[in-house]
N, C-alpha and C positions, 0 to 999 in steps of 0.2 A: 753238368748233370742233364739226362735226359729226361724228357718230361713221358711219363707212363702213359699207355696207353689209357688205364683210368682215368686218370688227370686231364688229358686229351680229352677225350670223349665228354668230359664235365664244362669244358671251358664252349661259349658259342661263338661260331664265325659270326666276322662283322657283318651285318648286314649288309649290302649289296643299294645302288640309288636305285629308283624306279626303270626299268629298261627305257620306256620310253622317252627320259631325262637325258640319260646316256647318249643315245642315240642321235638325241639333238644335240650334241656338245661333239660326241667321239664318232669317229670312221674306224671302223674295225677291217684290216685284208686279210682274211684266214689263212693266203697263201703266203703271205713275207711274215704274218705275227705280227704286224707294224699299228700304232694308233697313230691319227694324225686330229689334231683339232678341226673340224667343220664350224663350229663357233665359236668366238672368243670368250672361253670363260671368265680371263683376268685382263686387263690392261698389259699385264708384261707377257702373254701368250700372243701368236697368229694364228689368224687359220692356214690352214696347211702345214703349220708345224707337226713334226712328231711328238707325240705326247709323252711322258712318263722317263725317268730317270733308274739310273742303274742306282740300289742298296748297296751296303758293304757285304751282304751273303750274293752276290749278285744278280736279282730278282730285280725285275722291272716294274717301278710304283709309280703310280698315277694321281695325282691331285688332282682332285675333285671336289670341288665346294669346301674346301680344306679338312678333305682328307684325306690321309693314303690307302688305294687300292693297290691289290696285287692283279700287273696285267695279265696272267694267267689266268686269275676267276674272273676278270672281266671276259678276257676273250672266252673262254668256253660259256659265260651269260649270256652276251650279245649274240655269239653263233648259232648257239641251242635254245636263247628263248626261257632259260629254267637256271636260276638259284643253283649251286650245288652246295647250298645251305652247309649242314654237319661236314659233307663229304670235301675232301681235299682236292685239289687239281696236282696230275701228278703229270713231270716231262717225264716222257717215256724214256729220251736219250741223256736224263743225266744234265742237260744244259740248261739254265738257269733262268739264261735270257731268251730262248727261243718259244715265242707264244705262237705259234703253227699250229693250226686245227688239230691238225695230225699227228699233231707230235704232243698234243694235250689228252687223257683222261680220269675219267671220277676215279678216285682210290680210297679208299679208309684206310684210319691212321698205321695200322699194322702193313699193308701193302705200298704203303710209301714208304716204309720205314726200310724195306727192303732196297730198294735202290741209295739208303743212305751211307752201305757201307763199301768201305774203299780196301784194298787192297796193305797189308801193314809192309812196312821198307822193308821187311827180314822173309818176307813171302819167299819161298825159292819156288814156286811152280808157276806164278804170271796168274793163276787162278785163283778165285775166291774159294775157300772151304778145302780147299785141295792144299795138305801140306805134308812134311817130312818128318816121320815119326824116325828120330835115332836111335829110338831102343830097340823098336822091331823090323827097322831098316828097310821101310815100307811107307806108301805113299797112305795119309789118314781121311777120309771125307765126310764133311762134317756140312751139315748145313742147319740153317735157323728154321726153326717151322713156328709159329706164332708163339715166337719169343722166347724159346727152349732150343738148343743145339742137341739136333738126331745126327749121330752118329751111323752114318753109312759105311763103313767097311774099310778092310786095309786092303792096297792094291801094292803090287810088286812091279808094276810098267805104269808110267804116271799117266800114259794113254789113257789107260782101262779107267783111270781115278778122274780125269776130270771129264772121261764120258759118262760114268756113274754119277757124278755131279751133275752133269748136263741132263742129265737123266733123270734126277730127284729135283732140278730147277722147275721143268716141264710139269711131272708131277704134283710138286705142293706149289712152286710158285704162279705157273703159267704167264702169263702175258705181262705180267710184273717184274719178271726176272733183269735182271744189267742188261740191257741192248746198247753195246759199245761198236 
């Protein structure tokens, strides 16, 4: 069961340690996404280790004073300085474990939600929203606009259908859309 955007929006992010706690314990490289310890937090940690372990959704979590962070909202705290409190960290490419500056930003719950759908096995067009209408033997495009499916049009060349998709992604979703 998916958890509602209401429901979302009720629940509060963990809090975050003090940045400048962080900082004496973690080494953050915006360019590899990588943590490494600068100080021994525990007896069974080094310094110079990389810090944080892969989850079973495969997201990168960090103990800390015994708790888990996700290194995603760590690295976009430590880079930018700012909490992103309510707001989600979203990987732009879909990968779970890459915390790269670049490849991190703020999103609400409705605009991450959007990168969380995948392609169904019986897809015949390779595209998202793009699919094969047998009755009217025409390509159907359909895309999600905050959380209701708008129906775009019937195409007869499946060109024209997954450009008119590309073309309502641009429109309602912009810089949120699947970067594959």
């Amino acid at each position: 069961m998916m958890v509602g955007q209401e429901n979302f929006i009720k629940m509060k992010a963990k809090p975050l340690p003090p940045l400048e706690e962080l900082k004496e314990f973690l080494d953050y490289n915006p360019d590899t996404g990588i943590f490494t310890w600068i100080k021994k937090p525990s007896k069974n940690l080094k310094v110079g280790q990389v810090a944080g372990t892969m989850n079973p959704e495969g997201y990168i979590q960090i103990r800390f004073k015994g708790i888990d962070y996700y290194a995603h909202r760590l690295a976009y705290y430590m880079y930018h300085g700012v909490d992103p409190l309510e707001n989600l960290v979203d990987h732009k490419y879909g990968d779970k474990s890459n915390n790269k500056i670049k490849d991190l930003k703020l999103a609400t719950y409705a605009q991450n939600c959007i990168n969380r759908f995948n392609l169904n096995r019986n897809n015949t067009s390779g595209v998202l929203g793009v699919s094969w209408c047998k009755t009217r033997k025409k390509w159907r495009v359909q895309i999600m606009v905050n959380g209701k499916k708008k129906h775009l049009g019937y195409f007869i060349n499946k060109e024209d259908a997954i450009k008119a998709r590309k073309e309502a992604e641009i429109k309602y979703i912009g810089d949120f859309r699947g970067e594959v």
